[in-house]
C-alpha positions in Angstrom: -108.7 -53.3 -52.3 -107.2 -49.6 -51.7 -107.8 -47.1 -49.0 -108.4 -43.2 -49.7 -105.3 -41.4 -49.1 -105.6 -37.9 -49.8 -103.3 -36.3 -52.3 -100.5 -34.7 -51.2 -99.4 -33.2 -54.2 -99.1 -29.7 -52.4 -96.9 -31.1 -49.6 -93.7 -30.5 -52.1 -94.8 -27.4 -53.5 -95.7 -25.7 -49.6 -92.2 -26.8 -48.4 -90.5 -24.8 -51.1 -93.1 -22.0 -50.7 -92.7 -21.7 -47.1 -89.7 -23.3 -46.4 -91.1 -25.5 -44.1 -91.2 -29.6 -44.1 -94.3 -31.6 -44.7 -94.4 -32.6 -40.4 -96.2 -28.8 -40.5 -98.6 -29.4 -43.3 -101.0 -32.0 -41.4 -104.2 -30.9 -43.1 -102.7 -28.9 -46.0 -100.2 -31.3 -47.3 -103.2 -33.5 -48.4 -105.2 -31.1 -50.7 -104.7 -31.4 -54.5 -103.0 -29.0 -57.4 -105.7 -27.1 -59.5 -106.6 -29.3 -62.8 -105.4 -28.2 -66.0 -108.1 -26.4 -67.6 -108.7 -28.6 -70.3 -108.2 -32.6 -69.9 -107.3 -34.2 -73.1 -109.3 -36.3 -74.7 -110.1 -40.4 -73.1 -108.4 -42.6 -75.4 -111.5 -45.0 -75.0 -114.8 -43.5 -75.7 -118.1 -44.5 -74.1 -121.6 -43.8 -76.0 -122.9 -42.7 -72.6 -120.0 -41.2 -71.3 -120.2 -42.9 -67.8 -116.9 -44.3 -66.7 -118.5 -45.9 -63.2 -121.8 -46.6 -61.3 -121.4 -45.9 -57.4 -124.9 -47.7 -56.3 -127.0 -44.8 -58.0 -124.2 -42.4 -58.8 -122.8 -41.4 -61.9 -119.0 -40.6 -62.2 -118.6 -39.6 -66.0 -115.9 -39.8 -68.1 -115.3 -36.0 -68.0 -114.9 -35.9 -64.6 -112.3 -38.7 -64.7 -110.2 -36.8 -67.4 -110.6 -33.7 -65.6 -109.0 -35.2 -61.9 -106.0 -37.4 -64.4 -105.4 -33.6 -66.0 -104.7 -33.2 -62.7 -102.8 -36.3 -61.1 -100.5 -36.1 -64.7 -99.8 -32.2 -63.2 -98.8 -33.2 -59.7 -96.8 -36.6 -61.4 -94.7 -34.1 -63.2 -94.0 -31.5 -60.7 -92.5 -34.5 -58.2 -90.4 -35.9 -61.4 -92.4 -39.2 -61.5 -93.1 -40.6 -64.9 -96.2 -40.4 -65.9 -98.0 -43.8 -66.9 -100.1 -44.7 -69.8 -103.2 -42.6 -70.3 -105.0 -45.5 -70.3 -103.8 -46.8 -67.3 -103.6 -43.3 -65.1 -107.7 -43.5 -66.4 -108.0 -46.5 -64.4 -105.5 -45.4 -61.1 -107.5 -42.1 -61.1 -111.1 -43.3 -61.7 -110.6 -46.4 -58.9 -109.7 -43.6 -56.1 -112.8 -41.6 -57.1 -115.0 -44.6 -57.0 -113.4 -45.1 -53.3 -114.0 -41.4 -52.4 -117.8 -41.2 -53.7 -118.0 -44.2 -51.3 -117.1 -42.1 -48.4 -119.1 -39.6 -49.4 -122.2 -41.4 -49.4 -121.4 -42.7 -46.4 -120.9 -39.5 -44.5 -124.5 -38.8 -46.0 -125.6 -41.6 -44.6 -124.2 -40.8 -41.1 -124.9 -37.1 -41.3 -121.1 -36.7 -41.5 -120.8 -32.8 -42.4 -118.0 -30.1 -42.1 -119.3 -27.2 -41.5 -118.0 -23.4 -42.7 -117.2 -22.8 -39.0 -115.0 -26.1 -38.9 -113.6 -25.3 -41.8 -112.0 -22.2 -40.9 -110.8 -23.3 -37.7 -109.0 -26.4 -39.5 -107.9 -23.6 -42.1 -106.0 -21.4 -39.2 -104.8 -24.9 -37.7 -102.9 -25.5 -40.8 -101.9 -21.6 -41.0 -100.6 -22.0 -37.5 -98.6 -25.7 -37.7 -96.9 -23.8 -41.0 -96.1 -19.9 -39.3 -97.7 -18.3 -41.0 -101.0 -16.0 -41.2 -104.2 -17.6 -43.3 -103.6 -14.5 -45.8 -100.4 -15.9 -46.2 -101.2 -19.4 -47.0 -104.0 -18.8 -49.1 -101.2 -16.1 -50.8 -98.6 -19.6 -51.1 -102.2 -21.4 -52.6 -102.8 -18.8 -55.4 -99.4 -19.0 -56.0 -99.3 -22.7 -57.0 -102.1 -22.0 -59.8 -105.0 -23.5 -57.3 -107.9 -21.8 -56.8 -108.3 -20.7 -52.9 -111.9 -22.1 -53.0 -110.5 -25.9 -54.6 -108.0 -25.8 -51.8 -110.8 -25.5 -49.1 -113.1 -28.5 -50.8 -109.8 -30.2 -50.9 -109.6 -29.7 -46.9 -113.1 -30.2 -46.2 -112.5 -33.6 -47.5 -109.9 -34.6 -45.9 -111.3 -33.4 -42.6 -114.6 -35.3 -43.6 -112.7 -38.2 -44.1 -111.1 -38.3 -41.0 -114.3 -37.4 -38.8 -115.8 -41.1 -41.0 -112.5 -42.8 -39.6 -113.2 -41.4 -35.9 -116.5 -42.7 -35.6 -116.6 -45.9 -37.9 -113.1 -47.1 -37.2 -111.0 -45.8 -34.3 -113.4 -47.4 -31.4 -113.6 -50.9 -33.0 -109.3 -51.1 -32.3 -108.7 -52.2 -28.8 -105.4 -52.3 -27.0 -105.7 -54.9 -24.2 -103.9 -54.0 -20.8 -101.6 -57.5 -21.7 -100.5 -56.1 -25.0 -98.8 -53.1 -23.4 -97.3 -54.6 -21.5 -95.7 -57.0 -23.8 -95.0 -54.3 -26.2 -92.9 -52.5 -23.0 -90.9 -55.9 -22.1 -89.6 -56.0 -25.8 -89.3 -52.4 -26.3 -87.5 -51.8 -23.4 -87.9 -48.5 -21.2 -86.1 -46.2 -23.6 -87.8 -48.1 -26.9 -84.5 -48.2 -28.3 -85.1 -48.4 -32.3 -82.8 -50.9 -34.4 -80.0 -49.2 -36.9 -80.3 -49.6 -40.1 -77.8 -52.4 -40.1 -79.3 -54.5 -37.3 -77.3 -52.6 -34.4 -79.2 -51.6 -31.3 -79.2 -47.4 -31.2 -77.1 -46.3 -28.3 -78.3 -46.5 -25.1 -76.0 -43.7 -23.7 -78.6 -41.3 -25.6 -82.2 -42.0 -24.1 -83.0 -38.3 -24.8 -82.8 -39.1 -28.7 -85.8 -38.3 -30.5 -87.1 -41.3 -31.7 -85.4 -43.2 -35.1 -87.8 -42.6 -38.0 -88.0 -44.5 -40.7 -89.5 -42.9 -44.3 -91.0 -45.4 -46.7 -92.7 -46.2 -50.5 -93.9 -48.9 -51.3 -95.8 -50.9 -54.6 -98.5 -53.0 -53.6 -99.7 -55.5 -55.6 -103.0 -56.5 -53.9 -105.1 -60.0 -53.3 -108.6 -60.1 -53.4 -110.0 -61.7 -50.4 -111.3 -64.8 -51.6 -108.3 -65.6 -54.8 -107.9 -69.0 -55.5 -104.5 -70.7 -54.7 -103.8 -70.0 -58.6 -104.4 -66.3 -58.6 -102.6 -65.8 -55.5 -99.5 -67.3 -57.2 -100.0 -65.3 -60.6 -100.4 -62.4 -58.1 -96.9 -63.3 -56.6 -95.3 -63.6 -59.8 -96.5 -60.5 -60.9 -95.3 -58.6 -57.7 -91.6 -60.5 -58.2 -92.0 -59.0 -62.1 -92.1 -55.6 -60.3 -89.1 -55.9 -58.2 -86.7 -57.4 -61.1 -88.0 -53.9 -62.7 -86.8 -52.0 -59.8 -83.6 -53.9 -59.3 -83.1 -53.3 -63.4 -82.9 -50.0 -62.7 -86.9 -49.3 -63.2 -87.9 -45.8 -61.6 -89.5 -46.7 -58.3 -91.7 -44.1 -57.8 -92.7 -44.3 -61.9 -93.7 -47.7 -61.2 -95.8 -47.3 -58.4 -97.7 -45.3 -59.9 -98.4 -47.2 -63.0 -99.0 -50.5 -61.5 -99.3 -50.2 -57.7 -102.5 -51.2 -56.2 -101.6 -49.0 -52.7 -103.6 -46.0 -52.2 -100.3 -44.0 -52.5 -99.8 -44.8 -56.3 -100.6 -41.5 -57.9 -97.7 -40.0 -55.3 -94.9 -42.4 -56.0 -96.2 -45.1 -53.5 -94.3 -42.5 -50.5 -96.2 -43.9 -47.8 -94.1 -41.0 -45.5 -92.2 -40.9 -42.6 -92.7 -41.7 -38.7 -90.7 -43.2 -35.6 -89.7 -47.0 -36.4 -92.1 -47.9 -33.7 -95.2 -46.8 -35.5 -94.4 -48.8 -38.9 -96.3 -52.6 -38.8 -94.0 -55.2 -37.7 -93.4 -56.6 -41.5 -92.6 -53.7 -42.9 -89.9 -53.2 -39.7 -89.0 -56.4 -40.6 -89.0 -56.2 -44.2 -86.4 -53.1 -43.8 -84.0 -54.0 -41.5 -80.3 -53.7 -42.3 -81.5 -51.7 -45.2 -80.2 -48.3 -46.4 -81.4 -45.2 -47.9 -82.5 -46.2 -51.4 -82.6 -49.7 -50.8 -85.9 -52.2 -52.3 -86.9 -54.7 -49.8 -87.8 -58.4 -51.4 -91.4 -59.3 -51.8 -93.5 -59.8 -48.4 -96.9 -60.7 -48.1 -99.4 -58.9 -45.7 -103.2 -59.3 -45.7 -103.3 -56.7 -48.2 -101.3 -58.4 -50.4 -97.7 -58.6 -52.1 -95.8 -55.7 -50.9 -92.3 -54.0 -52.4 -90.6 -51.1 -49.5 -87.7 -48.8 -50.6 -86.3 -46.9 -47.9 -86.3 -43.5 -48.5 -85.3 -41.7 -45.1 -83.4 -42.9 -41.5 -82.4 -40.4 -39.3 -83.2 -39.0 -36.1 -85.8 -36.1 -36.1 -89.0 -37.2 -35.2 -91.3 -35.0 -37.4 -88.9 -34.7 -40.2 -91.8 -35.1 -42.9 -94.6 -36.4 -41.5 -98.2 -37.2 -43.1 -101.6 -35.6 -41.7 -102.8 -39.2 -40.1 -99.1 -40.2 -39.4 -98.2 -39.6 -35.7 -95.1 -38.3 -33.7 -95.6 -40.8 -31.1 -94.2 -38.9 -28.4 -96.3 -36.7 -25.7 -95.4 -32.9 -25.5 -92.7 -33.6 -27.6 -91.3 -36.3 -25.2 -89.7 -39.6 -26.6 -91.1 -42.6 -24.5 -89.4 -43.0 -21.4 -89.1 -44.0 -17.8 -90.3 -40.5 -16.9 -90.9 -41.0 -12.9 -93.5 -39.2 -11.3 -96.0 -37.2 -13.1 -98.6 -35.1 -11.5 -101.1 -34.4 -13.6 -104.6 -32.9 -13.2 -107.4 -35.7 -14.0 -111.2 -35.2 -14.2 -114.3 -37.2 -13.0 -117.0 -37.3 -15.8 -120.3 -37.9 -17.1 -122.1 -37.0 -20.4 -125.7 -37.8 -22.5 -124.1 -38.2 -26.5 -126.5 -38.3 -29.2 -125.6 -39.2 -32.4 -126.5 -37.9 -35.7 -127.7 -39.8 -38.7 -129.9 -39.8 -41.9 -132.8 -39.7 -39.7 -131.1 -37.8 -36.9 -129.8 -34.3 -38.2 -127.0 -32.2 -36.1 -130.2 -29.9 -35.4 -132.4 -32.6 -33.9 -129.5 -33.9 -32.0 -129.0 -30.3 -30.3 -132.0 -29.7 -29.9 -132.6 -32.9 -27.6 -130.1 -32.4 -25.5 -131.4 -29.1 -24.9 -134.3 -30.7 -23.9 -132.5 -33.0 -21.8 -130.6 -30.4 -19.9 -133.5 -28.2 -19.1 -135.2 -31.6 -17.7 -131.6 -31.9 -15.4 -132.3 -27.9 -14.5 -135.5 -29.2 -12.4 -133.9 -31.7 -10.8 -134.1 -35.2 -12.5 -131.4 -37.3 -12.5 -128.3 -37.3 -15.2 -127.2 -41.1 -14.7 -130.8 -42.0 -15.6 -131.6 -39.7 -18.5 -128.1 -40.8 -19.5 -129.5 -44.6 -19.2 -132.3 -43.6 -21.6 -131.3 -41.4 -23.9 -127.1 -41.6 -24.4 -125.9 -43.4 -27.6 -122.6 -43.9 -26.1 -121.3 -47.1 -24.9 -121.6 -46.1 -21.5 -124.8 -45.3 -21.2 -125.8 -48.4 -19.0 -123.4 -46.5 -16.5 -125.4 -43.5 -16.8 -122.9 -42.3 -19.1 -120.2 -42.2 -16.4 -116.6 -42.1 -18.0 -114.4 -42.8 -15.2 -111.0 -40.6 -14.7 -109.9 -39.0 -17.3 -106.6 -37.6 -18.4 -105.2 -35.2 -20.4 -105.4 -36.1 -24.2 -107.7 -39.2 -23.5 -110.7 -37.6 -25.4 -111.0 -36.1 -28.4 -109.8 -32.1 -28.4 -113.8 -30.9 -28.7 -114.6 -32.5 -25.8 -111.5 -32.2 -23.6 -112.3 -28.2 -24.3 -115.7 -28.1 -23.1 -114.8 -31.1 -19.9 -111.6 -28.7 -18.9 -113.9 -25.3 -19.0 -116.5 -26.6 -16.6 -116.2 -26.9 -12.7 -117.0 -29.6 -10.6 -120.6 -29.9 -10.3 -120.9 -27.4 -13.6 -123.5 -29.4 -16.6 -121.9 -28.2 -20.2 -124.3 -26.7 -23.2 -124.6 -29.0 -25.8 -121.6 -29.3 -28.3 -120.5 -31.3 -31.0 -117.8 -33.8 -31.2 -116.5 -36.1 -34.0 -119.0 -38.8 -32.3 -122.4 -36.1 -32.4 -123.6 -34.0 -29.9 -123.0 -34.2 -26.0 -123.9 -32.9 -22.9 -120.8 -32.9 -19.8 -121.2 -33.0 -16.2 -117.9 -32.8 -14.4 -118.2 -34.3 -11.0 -115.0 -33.9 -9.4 -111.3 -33.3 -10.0 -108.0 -34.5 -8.3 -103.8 -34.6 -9.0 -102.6 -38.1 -9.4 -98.7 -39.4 -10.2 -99.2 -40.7 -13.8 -95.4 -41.5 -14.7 -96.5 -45.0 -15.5 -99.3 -44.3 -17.4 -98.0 -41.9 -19.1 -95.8 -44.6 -20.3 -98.3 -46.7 -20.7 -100.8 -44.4 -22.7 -97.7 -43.6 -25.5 -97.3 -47.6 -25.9 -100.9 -48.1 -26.2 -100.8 -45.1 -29.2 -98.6 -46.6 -30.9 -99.8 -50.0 -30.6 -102.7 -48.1 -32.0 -101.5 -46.5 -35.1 -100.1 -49.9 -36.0 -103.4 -51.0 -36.5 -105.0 -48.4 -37.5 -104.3 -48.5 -41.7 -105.1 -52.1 -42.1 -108.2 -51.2 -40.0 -108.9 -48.3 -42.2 -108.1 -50.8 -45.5 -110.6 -53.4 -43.7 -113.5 -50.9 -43.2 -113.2 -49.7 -47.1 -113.4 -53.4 -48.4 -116.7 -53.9 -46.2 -118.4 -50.3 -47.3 -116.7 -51.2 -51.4 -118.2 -55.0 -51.2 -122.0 -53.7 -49.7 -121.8 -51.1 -52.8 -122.8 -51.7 -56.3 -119.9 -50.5 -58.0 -119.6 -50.8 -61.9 -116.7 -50.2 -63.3 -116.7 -49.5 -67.3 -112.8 -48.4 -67.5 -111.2 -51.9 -65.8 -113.9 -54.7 -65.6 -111.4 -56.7 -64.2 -112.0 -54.7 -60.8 -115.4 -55.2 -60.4 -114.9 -58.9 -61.0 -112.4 -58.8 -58.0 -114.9 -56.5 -56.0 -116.9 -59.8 -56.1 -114.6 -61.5 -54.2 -114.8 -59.4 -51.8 
């Protein structure tokens, strides 16, 4: 089962528009090249046209050939063969079943972006390149997309990530006894391994961190194979890498017969610090070079095939939107000594939205709610009633917090108030809150500052297969029908 990674077919085209590499794009290296206006005709016809059932929606055949006019574009402009017809049919119609998913889903939370959001994640990406938002959208238009399919194209994305904030990112946990095992094996300096197996210098512990750029061609399990299909599964994944080590394109293969959700870009999976790869694909790599295939490994994903495609030492060289520099303030992890930094005492009421609560409703009651803390009642008991946050039993009280511990909405609105000052309702990735700042103070946080970049990128190890988890629960509680590759719905139930 794939995850939904956005395309990223623009991230080649910006950096020779701009002259800028894909770390800047974040947002905008995900958005997709204008289709080509006319998609040539399906090489298998349907009477009814429909190419897939998403429980009660229709994705036609049309609208597959329109989005492979599209993926065969972007194959083309980054030199990767194209595959098949038949077969790009399947790749593309597979990732659009997955992304109708999350759309219904974000229905189903009240998951919108709004014009205002848009714009301001517009003049983020704007900003992260240099340039003004006349100029990107000038550097869009030149491509041959439309300015308006560049926008849905970032709406989407930013939808998508809002669905991983609130379905994903609080179920991963990083216990205090992880850290600190991850610090005694990392060391204080977190001193990557070379390439071929050396320890990087010690001499230098003001090195950015090592990163390490990848592709990869997964050939993926269902959950519940039998011991027979697992092994025809293997075989076929060991097929793949005698290809590759024939001389087979790598990138031309992926995205013909990888399962990852990478395929229709080459399988490039990207480029971060060593630290924030999983531990088998570290493993998988090391004492390889630039260009080299890794052997077939097996993750709960499946059979998995790496090639190395970068090693060097700058920490955003080429970085993807939900790929992290995991560094703070620019700062590789070290033994920093003190740190004084400015922590705040809080309390908020969150309401959530939903299909039955709307983004309205939700502002509206904590409207309510502050006018009723305006005549006096008490915040940690209307908090008790009426917060949908974990920490509502604790009228809502949040402890200390510390720069870059909350999400940026609600660090804003927390950092504008003064102690004793009650916030006007605001939205956040996780619905609609209310603040009450109680009291501020300096503390020495050299420790945890440590600590905090460990436990992020303890985090974004976890984060993808959690991600890849979450999309095999919401694909196996779907009815999904499949009419261009049967064969997937029979592995959807497995699932």
């Amino acid at each position: 089962m794939r995850s939904v990674n956005a395309r990223r077919g623009l991230a080649v085209l910006l950096m020779s528009l701009l002259g800028t590499s894909t770390a800047s794009l974040s947002i905008a290296a995900t958005a997709a090249a204008q289709p080509t206006p006319q998609a040539a005709p399906s090489s298998q016809q349907f009477v009814d046209g429909i190419a897939a059932v998403v429980n009660k929606q229709v994705i036609t055949l049309k609208q597959v050939n329109v989005e492979v006019g599209e993926a065969e574009k972007n194959l083309k402009e980054q030199g990767i063969p194209v595959p098949e017809r038949s077969i790009l049919q399947r790749q593309v119609l597979q990732r659009m079943i997955l992304e109708e998913l999350q759309r219904q889903e974000a229905e189903r939370l009240g998951i919108r972006i709004t014009d205002d959001q848009l714009q301001r994640g517009i003049e983020t990406i704007a900003q992260r390149n240099n340039i003004s938002v006349d100029q990107l959208r000038a550097a869009i238009q030149k491509s041959g997309m439309t300015w308006e399919r560049y926008l849905e194209s970032v709406r989407l994305e930013m939808r998508f990530d809002l669905l991983r904030q609130r379905q994903v990112d609080s179920t991963i946990n990083i216990s205090d006894a992880e850290v600190d095992a991850f610090l005694r094996n990392q060391g204080s300096s977190l001193r990557a391994l070379s390439p071929g197996g050396a320890p990087a210098a010690a001499a230098q512990p003001q090195m950015a961190p090592r990163v390490l750029g990848l592709a990869q061609i997964l050939v993926a399990v269902p959950e519940r194979a039998s011991a027979s299909e697992v092994a025809r599964l293997q075989e076929r994944a060991e097929q793949l890498l005698a290809q590759v080590r024939a001389g087979a394109d790598f990138a031309g293969l992926a995205a013909s017969s990888s399962d990852g959700p990478q395929a229709l870009e080459g399988g490039v999976l990207g480029v971060r610090p060593v630290e924030g790869w999983p531990d088998l694909f570290i493993e998988a790599t090391r004492g390889l070079q630039v260009g080299e295939v890794s052997g077939v490994f097996r993750s709960g994903q499946g059979f998995h095939i790496l090639k190395v495609l970068t090693w060097g030492e700058e920490a955003r060289a080429a970085q993807a939107p939900a790929q992290q520099d995991f560094s703070v303030a620019g700062q590789p992890l070290l033994d920093q000594g003190p740190m004084i930094v400015t922590q705040t005492h809080a309390r908020h009421i969150l309401v959530r939205t939903n299909q039955i609560t709307s983004d309205e409703q939700a502002e509206q009651r904590l409207h309510l709610l502050r006018d009723r803390l305006r005549t006096g009642e008490s915040f940690e008991e209307l908090a008790r009633l009426h917060s949908d946050d974990a920490t509502a039993p604790q009228g809502g009280d949040l402890g200390w917090v510390s720069p870059g511990q909350t999400v940026p909405a609600f660090e804003q609105v927390m950092d504008s108030l003064q102690p004793g000052e009650i916030s006007e309702p605001f939205k956040s990735p996780f619905g609609w809150h209310i603040i009450e700042v109680l009291e501020r103070r300096n503390q020495d946080m050299g420790e945890e500052y440590q600590r905090m970049q460990a436990r992020q990128i303890l985090f974004q190890r976890r984060i993808e297969p959690a991600v890849d988890q979450w999309l095999n629960e919401l694909y196996g509680k779907a009815y999904v029908e499949n009419r261009l590759d049967p064969e997937a719905n029979r592995d959807a139930r497995r699932r």
